[in-house]
C-alpha positions in Angstrom: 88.6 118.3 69.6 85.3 120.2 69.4 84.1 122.7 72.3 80.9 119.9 72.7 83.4 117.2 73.2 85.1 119.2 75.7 82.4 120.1 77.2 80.8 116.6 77.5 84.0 115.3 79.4 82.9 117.5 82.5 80.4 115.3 84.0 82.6 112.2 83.5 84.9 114.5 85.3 83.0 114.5 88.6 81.8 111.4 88.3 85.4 110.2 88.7 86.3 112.3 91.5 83.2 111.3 93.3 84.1 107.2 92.6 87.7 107.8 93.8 86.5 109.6 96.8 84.1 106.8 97.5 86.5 104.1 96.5 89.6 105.2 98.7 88.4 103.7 102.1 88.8 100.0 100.6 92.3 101.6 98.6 94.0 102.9 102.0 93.1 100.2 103.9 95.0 97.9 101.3 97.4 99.7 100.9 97.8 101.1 104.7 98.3 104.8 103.5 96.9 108.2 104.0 94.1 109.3 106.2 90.5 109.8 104.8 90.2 112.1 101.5 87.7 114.6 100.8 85.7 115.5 97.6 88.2 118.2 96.7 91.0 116.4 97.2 90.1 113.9 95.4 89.1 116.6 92.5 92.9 117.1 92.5 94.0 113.6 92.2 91.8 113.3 89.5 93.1 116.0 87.5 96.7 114.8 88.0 95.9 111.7 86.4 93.5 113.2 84.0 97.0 115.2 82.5 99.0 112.3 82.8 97.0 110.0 80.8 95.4 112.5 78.0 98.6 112.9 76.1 99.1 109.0 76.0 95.0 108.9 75.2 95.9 111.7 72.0 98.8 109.5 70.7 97.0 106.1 70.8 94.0 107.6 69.4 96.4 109.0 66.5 97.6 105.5 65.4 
């Protein structure tokens, strides 16, 4: 993977912490969960799922 590929994942980045921040309020009041999130909070939910689905993302792209 090329440093310009790399780097062009960064705004898709905060684009999908800034969705998930926006899109929690109808989430939690589904699912009857946690209080209100934050921007960085949701920054590190993204991440966590960002490293959980890149190395499935790697193999399937390998096949």
């Amino acid at each position: 993977m090329g440093y310009f590929r790399i780097m062009a994942a960064i705004p898709g980045f905060f684009l999908s912490s800034l969705f998930l921040m926006l899109l929690w309020d109808p989430i939690r009041t589904q699912l009857d969960v946690l209080p209100d999130i934050n921007y960085v909070t949701a920054m590190l939910i993204t991440i966590t799922i960002w490293i959980a689905v890149a190395p499935l993302a790697a193999v399937g792209k390998k096949k």
